[in-house]
Phi, psi and omega in degrees: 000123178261180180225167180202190183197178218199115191229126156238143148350144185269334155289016162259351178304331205256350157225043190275332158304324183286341176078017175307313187292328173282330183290296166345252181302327211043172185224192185312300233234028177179118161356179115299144193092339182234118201304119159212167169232142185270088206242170206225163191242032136214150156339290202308321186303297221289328189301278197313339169285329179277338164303327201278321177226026172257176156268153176348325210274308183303347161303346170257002164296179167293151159209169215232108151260156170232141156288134194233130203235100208254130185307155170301340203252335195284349186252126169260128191265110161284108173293145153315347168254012160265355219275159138238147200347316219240022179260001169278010187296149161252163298160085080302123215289181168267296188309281163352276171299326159298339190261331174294329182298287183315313182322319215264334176269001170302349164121321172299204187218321183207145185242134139283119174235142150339091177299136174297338193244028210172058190299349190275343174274161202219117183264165169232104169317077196273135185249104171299288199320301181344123186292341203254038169300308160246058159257339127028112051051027190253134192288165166284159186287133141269188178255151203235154180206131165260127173329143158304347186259349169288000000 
């Protein structure tokens, strides 16, 4: 059993789970249109994703991590030289989104992929559509704070 974590608004909490939000906007590693949840395999990881791309101000709002604790066998690991050239782009790349798009429809419940901001560090890519999504491991949000000098 691995654990990963998953940091929101505390208004978000209550669909932090759902790919609703990736489903919205996409992300790195999925279209618009296609649901996914985005979980970082530390703490310290999942808090620098959210730095990388809110502004300053929004660090002082409330906020929810939940922990997630996803079986070993449900995760499929994307070698870096399966990646295409171009996924650390801002950006996210087209070449990105088409290879997360595939992932998510390959059959597996989680893909570890190569964080954009940390390559040596590993977000995980969860497909909510999966039956075996809730079966999931996720603690209630505790509150979560980012230091204040951020």
């Amino acid at each position: 059993m691995a654990e990963f974590y998953r940091i929101v608004q505390a208004q978000w909490a209550a669909s932090a789970m759902t790919g609703e939000g990736a489903r919205l906007f996409g992300g790195r590693w999925n279209p618009p249109g296609v649901p996914a949840v985005y979980l970082a395999d530390s703490r310290a990881l999942a808090a620098l994703e959210i730095i990388v791309h809110a502004p300053r101000e929004v660090m002082a709002l409330p906020w929810r991590i939940f922990e997630v604790e996803v079986p070993d066998d449900a995760i499929e690991a994307v070698p870096h030289d399966a990646l295409p050239g171009d996924w650390q782009a801002l950006p996210s790349s087209p070449g990105a989104r088409l290879h997360g798009l595939r992932c998510l429809q390959g059959g597996a419940l989680g893909f570890k992929l190569p964080s954009a901001v940390i390559p040596e560090e590993f977000t995980l890519l969860l497909n909510p559509l999966h039956p075996d999504f809730g079966n999931l491991g996720v603690s209630d949000p505790k509150v979560f704070r980012f230091d204040p000098r951020v």
